[in-house]
FIMISE-423321 format. One record per residue: residue in three letters; x, y negated, z of N, C-alpha, C, O in turn. Coordinates in Angstrom, 2 decimals. Layout:
N
mitor/n_px/n_py/n_pz/ca_px/ca_py/ca_pz/c_px/c_py/c_pz/o_px/o_py/o_pz
ALA/X/Y/Z/X/Y/Z/X/Y/Z/X/Y/Z $
...
REM end
This chain:
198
mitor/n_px/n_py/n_pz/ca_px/ca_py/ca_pz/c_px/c_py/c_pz/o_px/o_py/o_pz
UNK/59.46/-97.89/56.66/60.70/-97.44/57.24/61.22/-98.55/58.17/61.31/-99.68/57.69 $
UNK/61.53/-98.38/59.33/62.09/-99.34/60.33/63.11/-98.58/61.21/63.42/-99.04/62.31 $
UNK/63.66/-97.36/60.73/65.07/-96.97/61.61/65.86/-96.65/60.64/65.35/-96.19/59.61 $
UNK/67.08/-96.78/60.72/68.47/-96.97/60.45/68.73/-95.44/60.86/68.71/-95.24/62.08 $
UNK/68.98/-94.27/60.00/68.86/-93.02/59.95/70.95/-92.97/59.92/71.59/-93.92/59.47 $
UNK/71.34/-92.22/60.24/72.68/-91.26/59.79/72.72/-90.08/59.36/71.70/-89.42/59.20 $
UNK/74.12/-89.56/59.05/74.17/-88.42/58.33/75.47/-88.36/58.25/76.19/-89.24/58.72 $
UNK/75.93/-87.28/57.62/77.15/-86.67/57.04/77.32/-86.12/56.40/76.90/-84.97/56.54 $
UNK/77.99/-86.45/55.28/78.55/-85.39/53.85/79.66/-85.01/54.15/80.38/-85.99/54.34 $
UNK/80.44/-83.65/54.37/81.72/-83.54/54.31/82.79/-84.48/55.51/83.88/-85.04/55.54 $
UNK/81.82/-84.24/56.25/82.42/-85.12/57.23/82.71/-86.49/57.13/83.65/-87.05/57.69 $
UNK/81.82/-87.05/56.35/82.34/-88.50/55.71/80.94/-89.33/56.32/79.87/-89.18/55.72 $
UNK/81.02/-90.18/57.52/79.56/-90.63/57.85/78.83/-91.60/57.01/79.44/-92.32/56.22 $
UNK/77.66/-91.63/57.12/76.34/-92.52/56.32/75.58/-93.39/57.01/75.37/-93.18/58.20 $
UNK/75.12/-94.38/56.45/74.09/-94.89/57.47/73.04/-95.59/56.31/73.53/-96.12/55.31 $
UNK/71.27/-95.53/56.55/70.80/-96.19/55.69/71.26/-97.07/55.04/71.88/-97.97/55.61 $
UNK/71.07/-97.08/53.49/72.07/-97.87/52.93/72.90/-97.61/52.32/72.76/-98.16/51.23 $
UNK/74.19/-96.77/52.40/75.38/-96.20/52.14/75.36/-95.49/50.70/74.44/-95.11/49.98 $
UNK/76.53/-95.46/50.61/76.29/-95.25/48.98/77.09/-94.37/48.85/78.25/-94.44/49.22 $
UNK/76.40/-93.08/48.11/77.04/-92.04/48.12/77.87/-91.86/46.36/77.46/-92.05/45.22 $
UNK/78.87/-91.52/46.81/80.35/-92.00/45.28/80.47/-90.09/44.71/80.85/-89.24/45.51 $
UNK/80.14/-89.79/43.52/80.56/-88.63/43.14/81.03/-88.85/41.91/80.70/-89.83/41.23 $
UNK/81.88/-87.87/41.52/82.41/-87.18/40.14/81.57/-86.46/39.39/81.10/-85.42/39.85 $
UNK/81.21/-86.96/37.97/80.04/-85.97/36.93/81.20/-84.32/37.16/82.40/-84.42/37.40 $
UNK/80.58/-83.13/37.05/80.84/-81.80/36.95/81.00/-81.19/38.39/80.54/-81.79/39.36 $
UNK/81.65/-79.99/38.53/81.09/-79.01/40.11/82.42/-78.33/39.88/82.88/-78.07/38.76 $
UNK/83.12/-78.02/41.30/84.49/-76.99/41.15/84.43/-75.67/40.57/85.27/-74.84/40.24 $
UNK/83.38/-75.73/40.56/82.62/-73.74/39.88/82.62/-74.26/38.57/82.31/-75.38/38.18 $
UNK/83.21/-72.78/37.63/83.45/-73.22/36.23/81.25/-72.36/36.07/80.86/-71.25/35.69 $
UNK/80.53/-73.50/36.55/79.27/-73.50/35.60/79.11/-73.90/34.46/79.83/-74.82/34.06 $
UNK/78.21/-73.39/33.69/77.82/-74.01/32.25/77.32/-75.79/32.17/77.83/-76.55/31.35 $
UNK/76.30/-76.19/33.14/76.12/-77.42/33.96/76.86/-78.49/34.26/76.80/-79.70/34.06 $
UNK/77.90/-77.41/35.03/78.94/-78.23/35.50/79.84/-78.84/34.45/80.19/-80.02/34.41 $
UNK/80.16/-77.91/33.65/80.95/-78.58/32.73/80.67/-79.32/31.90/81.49/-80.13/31.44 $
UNK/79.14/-79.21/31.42/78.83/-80.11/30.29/78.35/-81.73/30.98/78.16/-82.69/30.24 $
UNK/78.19/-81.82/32.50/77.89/-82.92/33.41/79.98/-83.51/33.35/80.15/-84.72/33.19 $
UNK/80.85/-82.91/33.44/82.14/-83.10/33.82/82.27/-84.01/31.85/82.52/-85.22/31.92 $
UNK/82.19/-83.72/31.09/82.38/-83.79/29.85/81.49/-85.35/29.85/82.17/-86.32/29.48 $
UNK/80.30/-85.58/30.16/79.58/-87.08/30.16/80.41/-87.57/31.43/80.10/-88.76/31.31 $
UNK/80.91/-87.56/32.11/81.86/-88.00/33.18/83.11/-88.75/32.39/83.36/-89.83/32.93 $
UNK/83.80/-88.51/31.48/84.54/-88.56/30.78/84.34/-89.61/30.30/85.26/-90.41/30.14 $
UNK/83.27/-89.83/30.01/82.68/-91.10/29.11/82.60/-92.37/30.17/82.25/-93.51/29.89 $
UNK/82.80/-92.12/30.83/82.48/-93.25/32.21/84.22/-93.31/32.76/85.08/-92.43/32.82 $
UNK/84.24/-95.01/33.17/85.92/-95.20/33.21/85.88/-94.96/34.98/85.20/-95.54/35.82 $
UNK/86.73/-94.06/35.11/87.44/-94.25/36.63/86.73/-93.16/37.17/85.75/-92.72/36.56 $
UNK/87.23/-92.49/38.64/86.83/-91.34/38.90/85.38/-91.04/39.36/84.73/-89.99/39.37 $
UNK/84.99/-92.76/39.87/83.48/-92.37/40.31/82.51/-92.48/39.28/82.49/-93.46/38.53 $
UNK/81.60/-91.42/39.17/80.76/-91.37/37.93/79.55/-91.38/38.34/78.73/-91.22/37.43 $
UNK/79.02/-91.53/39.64/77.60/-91.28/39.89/77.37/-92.08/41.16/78.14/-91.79/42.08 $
UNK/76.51/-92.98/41.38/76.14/-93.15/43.03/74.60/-93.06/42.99/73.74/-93.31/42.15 $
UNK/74.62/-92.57/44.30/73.15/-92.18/45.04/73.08/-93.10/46.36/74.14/-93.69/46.59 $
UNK/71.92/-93.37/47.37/71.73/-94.44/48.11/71.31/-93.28/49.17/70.61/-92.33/48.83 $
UNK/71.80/-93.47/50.44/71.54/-92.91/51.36/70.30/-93.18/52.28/70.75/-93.64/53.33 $
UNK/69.12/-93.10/52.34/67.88/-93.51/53.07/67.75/-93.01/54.22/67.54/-93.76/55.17 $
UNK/67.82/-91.82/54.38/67.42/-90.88/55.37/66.07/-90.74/55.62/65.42/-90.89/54.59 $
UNK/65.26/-90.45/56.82/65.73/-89.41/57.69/66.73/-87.88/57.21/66.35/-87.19/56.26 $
UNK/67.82/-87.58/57.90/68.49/-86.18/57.18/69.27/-86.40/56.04/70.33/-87.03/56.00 $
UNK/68.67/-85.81/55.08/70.38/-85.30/53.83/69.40/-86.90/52.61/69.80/-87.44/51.58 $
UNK/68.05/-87.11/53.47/66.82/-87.81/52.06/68.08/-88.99/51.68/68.79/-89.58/52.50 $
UNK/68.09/-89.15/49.86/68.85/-90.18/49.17/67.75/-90.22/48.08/66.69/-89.61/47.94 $
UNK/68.53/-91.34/47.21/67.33/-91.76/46.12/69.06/-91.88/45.27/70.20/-92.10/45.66 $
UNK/68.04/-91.43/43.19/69.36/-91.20/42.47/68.33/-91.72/41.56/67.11/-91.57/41.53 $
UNK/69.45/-92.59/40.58/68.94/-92.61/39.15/69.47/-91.62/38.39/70.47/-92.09/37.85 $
UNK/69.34/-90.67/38.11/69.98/-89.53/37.28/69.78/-88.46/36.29/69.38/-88.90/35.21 $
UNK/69.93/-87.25/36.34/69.88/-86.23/35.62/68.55/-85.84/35.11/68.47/-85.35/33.99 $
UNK/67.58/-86.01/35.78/66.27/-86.01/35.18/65.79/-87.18/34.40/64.89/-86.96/33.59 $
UNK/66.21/-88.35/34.51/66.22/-89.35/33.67/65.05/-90.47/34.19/64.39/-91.32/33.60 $
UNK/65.18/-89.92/35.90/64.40/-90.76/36.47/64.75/-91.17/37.90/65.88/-90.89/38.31 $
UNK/63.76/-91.89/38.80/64.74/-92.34/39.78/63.70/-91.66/40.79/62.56/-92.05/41.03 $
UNK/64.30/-90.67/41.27/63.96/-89.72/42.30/64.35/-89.44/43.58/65.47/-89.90/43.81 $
UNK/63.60/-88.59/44.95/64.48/-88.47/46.00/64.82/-87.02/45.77/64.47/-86.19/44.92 $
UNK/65.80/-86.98/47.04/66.34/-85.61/46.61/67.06/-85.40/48.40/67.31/-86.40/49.08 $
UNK/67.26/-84.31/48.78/68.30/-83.92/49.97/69.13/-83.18/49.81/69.10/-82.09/49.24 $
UNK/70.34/-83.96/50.55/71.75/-83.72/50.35/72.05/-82.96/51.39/71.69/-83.61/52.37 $
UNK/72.46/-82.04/51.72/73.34/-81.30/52.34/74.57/-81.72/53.57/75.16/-82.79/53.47 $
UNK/74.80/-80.99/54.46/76.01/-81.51/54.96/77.09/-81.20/54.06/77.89/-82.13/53.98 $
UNK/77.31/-80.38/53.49/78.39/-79.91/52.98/77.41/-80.08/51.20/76.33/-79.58/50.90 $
UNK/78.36/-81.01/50.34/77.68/-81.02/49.43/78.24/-79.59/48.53/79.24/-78.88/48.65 $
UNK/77.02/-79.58/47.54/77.26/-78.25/47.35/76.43/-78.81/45.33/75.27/-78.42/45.23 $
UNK/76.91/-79.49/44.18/76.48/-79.65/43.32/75.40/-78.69/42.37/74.32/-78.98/41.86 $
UNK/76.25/-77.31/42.36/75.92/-76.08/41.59/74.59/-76.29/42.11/73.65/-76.74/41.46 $
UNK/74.54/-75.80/43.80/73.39/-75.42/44.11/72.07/-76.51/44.13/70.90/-76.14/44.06 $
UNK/72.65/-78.43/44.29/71.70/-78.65/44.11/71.03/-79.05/42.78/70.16/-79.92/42.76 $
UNK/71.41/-78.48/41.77/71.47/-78.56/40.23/69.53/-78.39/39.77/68.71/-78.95/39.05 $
UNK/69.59/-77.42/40.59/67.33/-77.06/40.27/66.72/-78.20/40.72/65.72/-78.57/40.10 $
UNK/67.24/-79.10/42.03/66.69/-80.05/42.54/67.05/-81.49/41.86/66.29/-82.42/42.11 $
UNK/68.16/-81.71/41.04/68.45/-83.10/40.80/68.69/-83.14/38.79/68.52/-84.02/37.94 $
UNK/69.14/-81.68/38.75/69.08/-81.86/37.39/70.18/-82.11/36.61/70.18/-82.29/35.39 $
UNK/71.22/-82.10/37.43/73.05/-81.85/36.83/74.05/-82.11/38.30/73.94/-82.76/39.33 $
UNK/74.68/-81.54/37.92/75.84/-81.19/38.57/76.93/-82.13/38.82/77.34/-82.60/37.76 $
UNK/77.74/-82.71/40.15/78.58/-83.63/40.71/79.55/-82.54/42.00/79.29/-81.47/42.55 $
UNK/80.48/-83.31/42.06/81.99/-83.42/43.29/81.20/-84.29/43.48/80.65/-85.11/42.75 $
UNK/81.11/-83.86/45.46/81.41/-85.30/46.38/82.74/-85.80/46.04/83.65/-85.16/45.49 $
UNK/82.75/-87.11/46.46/84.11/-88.21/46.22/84.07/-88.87/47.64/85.07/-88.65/48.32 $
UNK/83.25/-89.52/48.13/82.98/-90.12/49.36/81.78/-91.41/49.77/80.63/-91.38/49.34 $
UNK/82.18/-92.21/50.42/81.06/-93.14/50.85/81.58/-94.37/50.67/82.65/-94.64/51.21 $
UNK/80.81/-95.48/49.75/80.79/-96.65/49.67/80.14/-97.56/51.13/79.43/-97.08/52.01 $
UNK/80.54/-98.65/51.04/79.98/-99.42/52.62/79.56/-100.76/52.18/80.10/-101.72/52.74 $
UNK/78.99/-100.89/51.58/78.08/-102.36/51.22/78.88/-103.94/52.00/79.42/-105.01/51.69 $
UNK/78.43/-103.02/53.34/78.27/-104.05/54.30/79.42/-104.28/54.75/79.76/-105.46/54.81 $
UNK/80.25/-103.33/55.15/81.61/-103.33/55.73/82.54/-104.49/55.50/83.11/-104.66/54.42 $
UNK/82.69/-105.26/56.51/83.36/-106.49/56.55/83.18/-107.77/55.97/83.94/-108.70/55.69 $
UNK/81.71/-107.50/55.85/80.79/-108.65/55.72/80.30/-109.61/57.23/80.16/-109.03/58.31 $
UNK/80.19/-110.39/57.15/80.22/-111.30/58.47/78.43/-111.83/58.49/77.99/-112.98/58.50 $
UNK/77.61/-110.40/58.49/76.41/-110.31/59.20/76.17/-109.89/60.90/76.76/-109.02/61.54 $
UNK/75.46/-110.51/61.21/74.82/-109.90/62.46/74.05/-108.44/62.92/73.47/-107.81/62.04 $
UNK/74.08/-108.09/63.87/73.90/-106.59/63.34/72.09/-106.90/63.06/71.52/-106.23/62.19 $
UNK/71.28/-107.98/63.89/70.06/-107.85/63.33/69.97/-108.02/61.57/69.34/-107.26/60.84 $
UNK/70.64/-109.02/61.18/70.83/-108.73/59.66/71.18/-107.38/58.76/70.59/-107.05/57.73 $
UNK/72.33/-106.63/59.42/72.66/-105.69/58.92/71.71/-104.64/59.06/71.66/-103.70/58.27 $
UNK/70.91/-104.77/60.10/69.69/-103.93/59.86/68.66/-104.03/58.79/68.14/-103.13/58.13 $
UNK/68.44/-105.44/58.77/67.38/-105.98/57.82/67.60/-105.42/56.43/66.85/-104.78/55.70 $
UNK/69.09/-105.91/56.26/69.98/-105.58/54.46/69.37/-103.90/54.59/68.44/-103.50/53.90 $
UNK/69.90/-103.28/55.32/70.09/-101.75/55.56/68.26/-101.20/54.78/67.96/-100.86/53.64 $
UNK/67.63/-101.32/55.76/66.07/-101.18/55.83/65.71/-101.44/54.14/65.23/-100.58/53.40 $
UNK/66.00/-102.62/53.80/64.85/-103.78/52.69/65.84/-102.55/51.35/65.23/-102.06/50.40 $
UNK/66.91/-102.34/51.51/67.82/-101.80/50.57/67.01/-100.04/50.60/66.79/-99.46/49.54 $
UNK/66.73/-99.52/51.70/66.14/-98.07/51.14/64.91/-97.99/51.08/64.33/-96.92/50.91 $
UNK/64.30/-99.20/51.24/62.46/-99.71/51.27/62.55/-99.59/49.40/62.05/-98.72/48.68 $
UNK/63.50/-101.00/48.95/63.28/-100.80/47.34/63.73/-99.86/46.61/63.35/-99.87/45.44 $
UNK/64.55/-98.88/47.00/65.27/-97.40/46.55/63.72/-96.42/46.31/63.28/-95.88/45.29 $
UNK/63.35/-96.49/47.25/62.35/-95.62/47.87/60.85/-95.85/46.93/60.02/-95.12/46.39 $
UNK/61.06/-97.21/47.08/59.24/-98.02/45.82/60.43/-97.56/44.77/60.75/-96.51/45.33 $
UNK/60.97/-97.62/44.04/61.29/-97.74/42.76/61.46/-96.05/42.48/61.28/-95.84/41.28 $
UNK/61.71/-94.96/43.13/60.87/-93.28/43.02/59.49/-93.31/43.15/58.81/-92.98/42.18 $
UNK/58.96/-93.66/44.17/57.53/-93.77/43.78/56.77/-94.44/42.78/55.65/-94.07/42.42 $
UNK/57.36/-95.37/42.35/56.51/-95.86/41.10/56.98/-94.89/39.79/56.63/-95.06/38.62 $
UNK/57.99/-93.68/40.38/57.97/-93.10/38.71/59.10/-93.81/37.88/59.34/-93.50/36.71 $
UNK/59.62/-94.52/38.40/61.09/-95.36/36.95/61.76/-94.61/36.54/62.19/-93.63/37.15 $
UNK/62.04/-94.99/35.20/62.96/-93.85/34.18/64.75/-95.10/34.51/65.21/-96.09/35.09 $
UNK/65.08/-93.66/33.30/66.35/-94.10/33.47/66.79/-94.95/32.18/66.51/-94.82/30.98 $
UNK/67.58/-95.86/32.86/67.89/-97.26/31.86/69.80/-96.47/31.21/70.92/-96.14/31.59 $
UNK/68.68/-96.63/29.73/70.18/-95.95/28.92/70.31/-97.35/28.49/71.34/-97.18/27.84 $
UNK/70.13/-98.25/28.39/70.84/-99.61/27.95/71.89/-100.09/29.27/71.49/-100.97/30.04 $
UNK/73.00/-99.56/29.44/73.96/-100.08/30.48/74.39/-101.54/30.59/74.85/-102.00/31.64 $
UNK/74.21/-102.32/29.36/74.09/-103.54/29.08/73.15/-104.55/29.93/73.57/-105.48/30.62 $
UNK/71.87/-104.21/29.77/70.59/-104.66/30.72/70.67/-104.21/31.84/70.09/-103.14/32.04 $
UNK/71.36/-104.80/32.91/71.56/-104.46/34.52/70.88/-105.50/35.37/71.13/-105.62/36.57 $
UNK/69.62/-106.58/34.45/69.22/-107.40/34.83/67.40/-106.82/34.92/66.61/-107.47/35.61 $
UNK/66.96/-105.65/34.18/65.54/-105.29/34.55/65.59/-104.45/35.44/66.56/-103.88/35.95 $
UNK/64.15/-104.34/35.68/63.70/-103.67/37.41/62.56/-103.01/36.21/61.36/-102.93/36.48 $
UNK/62.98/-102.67/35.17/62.04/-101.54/34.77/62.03/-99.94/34.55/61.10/-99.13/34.56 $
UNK/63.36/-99.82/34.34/64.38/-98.96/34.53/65.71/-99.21/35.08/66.29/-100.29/35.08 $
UNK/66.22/-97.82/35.65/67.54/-98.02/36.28/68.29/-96.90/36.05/67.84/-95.75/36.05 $
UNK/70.02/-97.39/35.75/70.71/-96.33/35.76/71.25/-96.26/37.11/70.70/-96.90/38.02 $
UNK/72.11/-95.66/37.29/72.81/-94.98/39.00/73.17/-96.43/39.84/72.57/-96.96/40.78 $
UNK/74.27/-96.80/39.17/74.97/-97.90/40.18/73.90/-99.43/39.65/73.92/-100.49/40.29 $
UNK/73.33/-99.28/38.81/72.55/-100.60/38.47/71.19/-100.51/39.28/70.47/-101.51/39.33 $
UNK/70.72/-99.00/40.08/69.93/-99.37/41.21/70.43/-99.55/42.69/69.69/-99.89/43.62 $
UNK/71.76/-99.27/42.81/72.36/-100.00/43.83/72.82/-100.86/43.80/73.28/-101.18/44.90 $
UNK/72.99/-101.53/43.05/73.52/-103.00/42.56/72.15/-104.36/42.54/72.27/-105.53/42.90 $
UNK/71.00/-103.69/42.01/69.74/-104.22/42.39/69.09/-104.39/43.69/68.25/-105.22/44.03 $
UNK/69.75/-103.24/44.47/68.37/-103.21/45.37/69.74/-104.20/46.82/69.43/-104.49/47.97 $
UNK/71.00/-104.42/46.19/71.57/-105.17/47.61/71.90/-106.78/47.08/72.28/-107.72/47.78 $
UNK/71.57/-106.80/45.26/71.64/-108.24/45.09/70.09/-108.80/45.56/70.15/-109.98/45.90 $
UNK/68.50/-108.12/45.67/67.59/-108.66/46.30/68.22/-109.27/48.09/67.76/-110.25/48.67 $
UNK/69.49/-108.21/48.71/69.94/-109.19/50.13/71.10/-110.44/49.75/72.03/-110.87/50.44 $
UNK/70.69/-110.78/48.52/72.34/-111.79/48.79/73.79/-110.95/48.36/74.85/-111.56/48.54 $
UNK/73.82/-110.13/48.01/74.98/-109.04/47.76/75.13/-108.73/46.65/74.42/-107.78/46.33 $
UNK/76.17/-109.34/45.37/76.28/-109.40/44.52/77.14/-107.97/43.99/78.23/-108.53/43.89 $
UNK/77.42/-106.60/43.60/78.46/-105.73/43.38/79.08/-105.91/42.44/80.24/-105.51/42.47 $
UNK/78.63/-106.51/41.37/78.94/-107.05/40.33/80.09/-107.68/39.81/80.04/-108.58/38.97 $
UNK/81.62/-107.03/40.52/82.60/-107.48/39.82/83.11/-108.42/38.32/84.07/-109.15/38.05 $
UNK/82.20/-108.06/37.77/82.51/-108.51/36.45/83.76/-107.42/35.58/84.57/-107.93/34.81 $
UNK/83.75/-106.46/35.76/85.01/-105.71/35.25/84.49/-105.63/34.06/83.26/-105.69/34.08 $
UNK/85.14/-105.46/32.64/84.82/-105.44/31.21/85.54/-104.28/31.24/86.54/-104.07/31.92 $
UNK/84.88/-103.39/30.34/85.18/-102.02/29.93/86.10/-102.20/28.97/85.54/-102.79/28.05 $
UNK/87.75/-101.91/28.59/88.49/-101.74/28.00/88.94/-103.37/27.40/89.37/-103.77/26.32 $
UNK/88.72/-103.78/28.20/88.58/-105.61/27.58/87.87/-105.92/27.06/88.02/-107.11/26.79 $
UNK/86.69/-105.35/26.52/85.64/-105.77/25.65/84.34/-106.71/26.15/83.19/-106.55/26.58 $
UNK/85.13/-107.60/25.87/83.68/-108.92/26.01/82.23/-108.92/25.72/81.84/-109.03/24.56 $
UNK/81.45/-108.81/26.69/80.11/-108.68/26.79/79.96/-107.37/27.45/78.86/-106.80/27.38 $
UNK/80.86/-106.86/28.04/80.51/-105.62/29.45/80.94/-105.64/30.80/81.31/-104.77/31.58 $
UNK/80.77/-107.08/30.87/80.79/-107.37/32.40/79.75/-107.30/32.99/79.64/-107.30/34.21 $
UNK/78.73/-107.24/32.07/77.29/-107.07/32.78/76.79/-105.56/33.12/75.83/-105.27/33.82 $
UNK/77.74/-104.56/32.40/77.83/-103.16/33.16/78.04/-102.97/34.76/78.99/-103.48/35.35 $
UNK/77.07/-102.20/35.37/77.92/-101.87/36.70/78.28/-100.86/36.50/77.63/-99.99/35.93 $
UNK/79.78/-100.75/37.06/80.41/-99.29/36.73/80.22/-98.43/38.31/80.68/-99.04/39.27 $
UNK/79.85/-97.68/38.48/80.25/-96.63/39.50/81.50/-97.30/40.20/81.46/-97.91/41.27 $
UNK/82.48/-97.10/39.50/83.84/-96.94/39.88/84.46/-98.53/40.74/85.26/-98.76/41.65 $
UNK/83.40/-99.55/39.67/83.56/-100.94/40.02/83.19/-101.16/41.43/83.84/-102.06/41.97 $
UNK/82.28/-100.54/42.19/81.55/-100.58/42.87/82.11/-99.80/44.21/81.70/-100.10/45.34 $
UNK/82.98/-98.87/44.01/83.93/-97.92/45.23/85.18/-98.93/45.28/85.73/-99.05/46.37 $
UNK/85.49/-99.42/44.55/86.51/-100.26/44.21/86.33/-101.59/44.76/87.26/-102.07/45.40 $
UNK/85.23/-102.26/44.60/84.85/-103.85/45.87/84.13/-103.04/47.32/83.45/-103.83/47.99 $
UNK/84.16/-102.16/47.67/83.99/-101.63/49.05/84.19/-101.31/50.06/83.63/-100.24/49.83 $
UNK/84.47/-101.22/50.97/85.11/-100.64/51.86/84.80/-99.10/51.48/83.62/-99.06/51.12 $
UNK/85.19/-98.23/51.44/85.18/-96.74/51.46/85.67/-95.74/52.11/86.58/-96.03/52.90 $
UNK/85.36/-94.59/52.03/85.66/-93.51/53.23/85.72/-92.56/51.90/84.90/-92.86/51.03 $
UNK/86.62/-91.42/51.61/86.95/-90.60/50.83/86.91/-89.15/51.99/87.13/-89.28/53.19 $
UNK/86.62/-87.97/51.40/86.17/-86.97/52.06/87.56/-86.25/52.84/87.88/-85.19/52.30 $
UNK/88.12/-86.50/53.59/89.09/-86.13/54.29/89.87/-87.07/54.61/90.98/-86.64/54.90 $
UNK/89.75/-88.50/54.69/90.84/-89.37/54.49/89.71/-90.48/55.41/88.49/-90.38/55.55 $
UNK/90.68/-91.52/55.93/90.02/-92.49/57.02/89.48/-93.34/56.20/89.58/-93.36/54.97 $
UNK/88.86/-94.13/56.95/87.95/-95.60/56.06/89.28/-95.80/54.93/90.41/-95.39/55.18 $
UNK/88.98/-96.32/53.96/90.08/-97.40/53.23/89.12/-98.95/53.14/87.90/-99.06/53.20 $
UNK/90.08/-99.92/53.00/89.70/-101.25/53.52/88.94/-102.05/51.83/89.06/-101.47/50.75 $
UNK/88.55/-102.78/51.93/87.42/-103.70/50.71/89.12/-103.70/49.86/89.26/-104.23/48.76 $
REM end
């Protein structure tokens, strides 16, 4: 891969790289949906899922619902219900995370980060990786959960996401990446609403 692809969810733009922010469950009262909205619950703050934007088109890479780390295409208009046969549970768009955004790279760098970030998204579906139910271990590359393969594949550029936020105060879960931690140190774009700032 050596081009820097775009896109659009909901009118919310992408660029290799970009990190796509959803809510577990679907606005349609599905059976899916709801029992994906219900494990959502279990996760603190509204973002419950991220996916990595690669391109060419809607192409992203997810650690998710199948319990592996797969590609999949997204839609302009996301649409959860329907892509439920293809990914394996059900999400609300929320909007777009920005890695890079107001980071003081060059744009030849920001290409490089961009590229090397959906190069290892991309090897880590092809080799088949399952999904890492130890949320604790955000330090192996043997499995991955959602935000702990975007959190991997931009600490290989120097890019730490890794807030340190502890789940309910509880000492020894700073080494969680939360979804939410992660929309929260970003610059972001929410689906009807302008950039918001890091």
């Amino acid at each position: 891969m050596d081009t820097i692809h775009t896109f659009s969810i909901n009118g919310v733009r992408l660029a290799t790289g970009d990190l796509i922010c959803t809510t577990d469950g679907g606005p349609r009262p599905l059976l899916p949906g709801l029992l994906w909205r219900l494990v959502g619950l279990l996760i603190p703050g509204e973002v419950d899922h991220i996916a990595i934007y690669v391109g060419p088109e809607g192409r992203c890479v997810e650690a998710g619902g199948r319990f592996r780390i797969r590609k999949f295409s997204a839609p302009e208009t996301w649409d959860g219900g329907r892509m439920y046969k293809e990914r394996g549970f059900v999400d609300s768009f929320i909007g777009a995370a920005y890695p890079l955004a107001g980071r003081s790279v060059t744009k030849a760098r920001d290409k490089e980060i961009r590229l090397s970030v959906a190069d290892y998204c991309v090897r880590q579906a092809e080799a088949g990786k399952y999904y890492n139910f130890n949320f604790f271990d955000s330090k192996t590359e043997k499995r991955f959960y959602c935000s702990q393969l975007a959190y991997k594949s931009y600490l290989k550029n120097g890019i730490d996401l890794n807030t340190g936020r502890r789940f309910l105060g509880i000492p020894g879960t700073e080494s969680i990446i939360f979804p939410q931690e992660i929309w929260d140190a970003c610059a972001n774009e929410r689906a009807g609403d302008v950039l918001a700032g890091c």
